[in-house]
C-alpha positions as CSV (number, residue, x, y, z in Angstrom):
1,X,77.5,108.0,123.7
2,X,80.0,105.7,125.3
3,X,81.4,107.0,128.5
4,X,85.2,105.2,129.2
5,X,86.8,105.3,133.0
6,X,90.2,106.3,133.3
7,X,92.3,104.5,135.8
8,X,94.7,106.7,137.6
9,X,98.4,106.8,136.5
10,X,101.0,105.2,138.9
11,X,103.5,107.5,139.7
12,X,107.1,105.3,139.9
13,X,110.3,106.1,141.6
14,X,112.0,106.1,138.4
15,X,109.8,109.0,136.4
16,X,111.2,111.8,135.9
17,X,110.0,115.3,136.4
18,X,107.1,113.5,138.7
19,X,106.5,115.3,141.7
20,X,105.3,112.8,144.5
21,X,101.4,113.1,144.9
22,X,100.4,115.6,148.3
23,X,99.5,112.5,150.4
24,X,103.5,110.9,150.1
25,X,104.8,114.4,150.5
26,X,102.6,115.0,153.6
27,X,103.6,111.5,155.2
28,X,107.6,112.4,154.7
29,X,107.2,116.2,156.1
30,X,105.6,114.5,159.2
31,X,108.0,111.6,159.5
32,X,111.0,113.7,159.2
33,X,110.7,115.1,163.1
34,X,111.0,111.2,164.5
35,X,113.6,110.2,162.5
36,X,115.6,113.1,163.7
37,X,114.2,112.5,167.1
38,X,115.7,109.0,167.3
39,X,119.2,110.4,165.6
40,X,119.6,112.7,168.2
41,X,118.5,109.8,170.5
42,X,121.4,107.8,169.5
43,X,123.7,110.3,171.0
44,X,125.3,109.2,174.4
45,X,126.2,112.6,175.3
46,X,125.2,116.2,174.7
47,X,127.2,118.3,172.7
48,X,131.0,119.3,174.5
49,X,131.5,121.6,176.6
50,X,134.7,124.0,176.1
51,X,138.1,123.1,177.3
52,X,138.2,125.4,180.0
53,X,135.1,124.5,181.7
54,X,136.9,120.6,181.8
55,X,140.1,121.8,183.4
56,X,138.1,124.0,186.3
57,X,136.5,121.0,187.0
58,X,139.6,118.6,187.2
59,X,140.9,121.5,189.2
60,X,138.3,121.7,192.0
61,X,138.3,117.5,192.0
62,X,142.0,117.5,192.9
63,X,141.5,119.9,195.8
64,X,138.9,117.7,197.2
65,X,139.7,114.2,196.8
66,X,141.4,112.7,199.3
67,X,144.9,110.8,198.4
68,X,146.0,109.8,201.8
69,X,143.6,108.2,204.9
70,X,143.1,105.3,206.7
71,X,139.2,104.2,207.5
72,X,137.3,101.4,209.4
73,X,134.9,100.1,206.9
74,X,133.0,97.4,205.8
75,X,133.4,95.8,202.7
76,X,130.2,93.3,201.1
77,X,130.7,90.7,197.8
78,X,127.6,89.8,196.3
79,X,127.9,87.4,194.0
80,X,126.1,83.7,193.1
81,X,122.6,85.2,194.8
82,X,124.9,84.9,197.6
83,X,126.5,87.9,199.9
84,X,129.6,88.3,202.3
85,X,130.7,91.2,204.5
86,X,134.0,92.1,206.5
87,X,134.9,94.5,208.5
88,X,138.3,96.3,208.6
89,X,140.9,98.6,207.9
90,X,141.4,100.1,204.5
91,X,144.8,101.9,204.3
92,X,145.0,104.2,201.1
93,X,147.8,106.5,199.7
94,X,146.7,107.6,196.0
95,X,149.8,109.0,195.3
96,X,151.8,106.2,195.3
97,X,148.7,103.7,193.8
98,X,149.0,101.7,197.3
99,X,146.5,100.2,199.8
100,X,145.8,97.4,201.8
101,X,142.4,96.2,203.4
102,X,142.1,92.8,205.7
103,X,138.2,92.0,205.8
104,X,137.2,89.8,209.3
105,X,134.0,88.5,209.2
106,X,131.8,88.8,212.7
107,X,133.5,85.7,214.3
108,X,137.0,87.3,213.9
109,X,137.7,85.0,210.8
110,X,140.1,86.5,208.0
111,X,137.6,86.6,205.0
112,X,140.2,88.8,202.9
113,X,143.4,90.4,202.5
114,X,144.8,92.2,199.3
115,X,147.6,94.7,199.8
116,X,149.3,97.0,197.1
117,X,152.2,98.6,197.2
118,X,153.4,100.7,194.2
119,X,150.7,99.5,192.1
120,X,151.9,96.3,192.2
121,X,149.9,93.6,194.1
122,X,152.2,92.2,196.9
123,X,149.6,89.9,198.6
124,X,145.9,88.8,197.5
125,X,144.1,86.0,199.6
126,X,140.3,85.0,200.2
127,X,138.7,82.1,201.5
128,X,138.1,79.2,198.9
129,X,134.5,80.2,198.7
130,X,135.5,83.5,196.8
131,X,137.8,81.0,194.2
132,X,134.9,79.2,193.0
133,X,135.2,82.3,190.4
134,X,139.1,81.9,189.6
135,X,141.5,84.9,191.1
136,X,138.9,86.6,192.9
137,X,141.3,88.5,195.0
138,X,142.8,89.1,191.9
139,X,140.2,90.6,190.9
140,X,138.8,92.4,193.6
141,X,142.6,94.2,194.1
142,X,142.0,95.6,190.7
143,X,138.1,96.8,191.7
144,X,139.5,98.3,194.8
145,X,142.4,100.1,192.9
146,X,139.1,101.4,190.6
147,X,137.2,102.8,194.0
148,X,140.2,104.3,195.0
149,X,142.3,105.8,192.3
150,X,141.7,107.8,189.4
151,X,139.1,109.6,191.3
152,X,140.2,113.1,189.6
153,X,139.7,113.5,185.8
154,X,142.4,114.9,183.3
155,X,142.2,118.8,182.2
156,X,142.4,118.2,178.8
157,X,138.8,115.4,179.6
158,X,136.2,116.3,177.1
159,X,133.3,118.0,179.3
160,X,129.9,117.8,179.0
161,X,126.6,118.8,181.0
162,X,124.6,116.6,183.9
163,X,121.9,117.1,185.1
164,X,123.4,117.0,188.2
165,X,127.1,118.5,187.6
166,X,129.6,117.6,184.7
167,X,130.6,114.7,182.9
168,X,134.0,114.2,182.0
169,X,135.1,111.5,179.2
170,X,138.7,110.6,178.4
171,X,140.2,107.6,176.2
172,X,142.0,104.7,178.3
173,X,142.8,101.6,176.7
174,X,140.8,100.3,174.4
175,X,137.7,102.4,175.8
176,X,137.3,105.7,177.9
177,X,136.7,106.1,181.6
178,X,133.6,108.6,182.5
179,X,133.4,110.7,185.3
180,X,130.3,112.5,186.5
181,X,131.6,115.7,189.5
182,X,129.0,117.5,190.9
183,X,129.2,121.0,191.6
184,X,131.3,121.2,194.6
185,X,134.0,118.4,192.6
186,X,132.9,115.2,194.3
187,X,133.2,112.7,192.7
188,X,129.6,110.9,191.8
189,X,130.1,108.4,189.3
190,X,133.4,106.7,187.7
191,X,132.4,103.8,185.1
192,X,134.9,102.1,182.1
193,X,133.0,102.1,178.6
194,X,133.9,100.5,175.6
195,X,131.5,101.1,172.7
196,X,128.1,101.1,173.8
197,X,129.0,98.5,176.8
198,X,129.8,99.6,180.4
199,X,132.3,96.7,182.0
200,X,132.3,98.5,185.2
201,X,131.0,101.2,187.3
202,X,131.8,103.0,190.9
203,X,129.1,105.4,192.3
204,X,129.7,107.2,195.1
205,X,127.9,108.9,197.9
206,X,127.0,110.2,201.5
207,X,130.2,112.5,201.3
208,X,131.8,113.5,204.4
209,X,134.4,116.0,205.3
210,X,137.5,115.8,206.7
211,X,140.4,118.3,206.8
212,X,138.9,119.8,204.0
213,X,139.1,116.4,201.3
214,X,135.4,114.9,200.7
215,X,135.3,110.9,201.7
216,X,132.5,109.1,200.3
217,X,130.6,106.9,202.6
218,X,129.5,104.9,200.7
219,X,131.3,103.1,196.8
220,X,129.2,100.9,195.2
221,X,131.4,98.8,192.2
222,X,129.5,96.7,189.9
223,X,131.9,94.6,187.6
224,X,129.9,93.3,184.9
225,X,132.6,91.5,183.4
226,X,132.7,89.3,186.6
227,X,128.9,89.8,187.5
228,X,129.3,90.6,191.0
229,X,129.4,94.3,193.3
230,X,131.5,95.3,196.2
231,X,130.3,97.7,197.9
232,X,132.5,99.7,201.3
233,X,130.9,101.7,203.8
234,X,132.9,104.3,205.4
235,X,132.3,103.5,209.1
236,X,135.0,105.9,211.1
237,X,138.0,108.1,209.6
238,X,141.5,107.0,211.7
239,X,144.4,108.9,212.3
């Protein structure tokens, strides 16, 4: 008697009324949990939060953020591995989009002075060091506008869930600007997305009150367009 071996049948992609064998139907059902994992990953943001819950926030913002102060501060450029502080007088009023700062280093030199009135910039000057990088005070008027204005968010901002407060995202320009509040409405994080790419950030911190508004004591920018951070320290409240 002659014994013959069969050899297994292939099952292809193209048979029909095939049912894959157990093993390939076992590897998918245990596959399927990660490749829902990373889709959920992709997500930059967790699912939106209603419309009311945005405008309550935007609402206790605006009755803490201050729009009108003057402050000694000091105000540090990093930038080429290399760092420079002044110290000096920022004068703010949000409501009209105008400030002006004059930063003297510790021998009394001018190191800075950028001054906007109306939102328009009236007078922008550093020392040459600072043009190595083209309009620096340029661009450092529009970075100080960024720490200063636009601190609360529109109530019709989408809103979604921190883990410490609420983030809340609104179009501008050819991206959105996203603001993180914490529960008391301060301001805790302010950056400018477009796509997947950040081009600048403000975070803020070591609140202090005064006449019931929230200063923060401390605003670090980062402007990644420009690779460099400015960072103020709020040193004394004037009147």
């Amino acid at each position: 008697m002659t014994l013959t071996l069969m050899r297994p049948r292939r099952v292809l992609a193209g048979d029909r009324g095939q049912t894959p064998p157990p093993r390939t139907a076992a590897r998918a059902q245990a596959l399927f949990p990660a490749a829902l994992a990373l889709l959920v990953g992709c997500r930059t943001m967790p699912p939106a939060a209603p419309s009311p819950r945005a405008a309550a926030v935007a609402e206790q913002a605006a009755q803490s953020a201050p729009t009108r102060f003057r402050a000694l501060s000091t105000v540090t450029f990093a930038f080429l591995g290399r760092s420079f502080s002044g110290l000096g007088v920022v004068d703010v009023d949000a409501s009209t989009r105008s400030f002006s700062v004059v930063g003297l280093n510790h021998l009394g030199a001018k190191l800075f002075e950028i001054e906007q009135t109306n939102g328009v910039v009236v007078t922008a000057s550093a020392l040459p060091i600072f043009e190595e990088r083209g309009d620096f005070a340029g661009t450092v008027a529009a970075d100080i506008a960024r720490v200063y204005f636009d601190l609360v968010p529109s109530p019709s901002a989408t809103a979604y869930p921190a883990r410490e407060g609420t983030w809340l995202v609104e179009p501008a320009g050819d991206g959105a600007v996203e603001r993180r509040l914490d529960p008391q409405g301060r301001l805790l994080e302010k950056r400018f997305r477009t796509g997947r790419r950040i081009r600048w950030s403000v975070r803020y911190s070591d609140y202090r009150e005064e006449s019931g508004r929230w200063h923060a004591g401390v605003a670090e920018l980062r402007n990644r367009r420009q690779r460099y951070a400015l960072t103020v320290r709020l040193k004394q409240l004037l009147k």
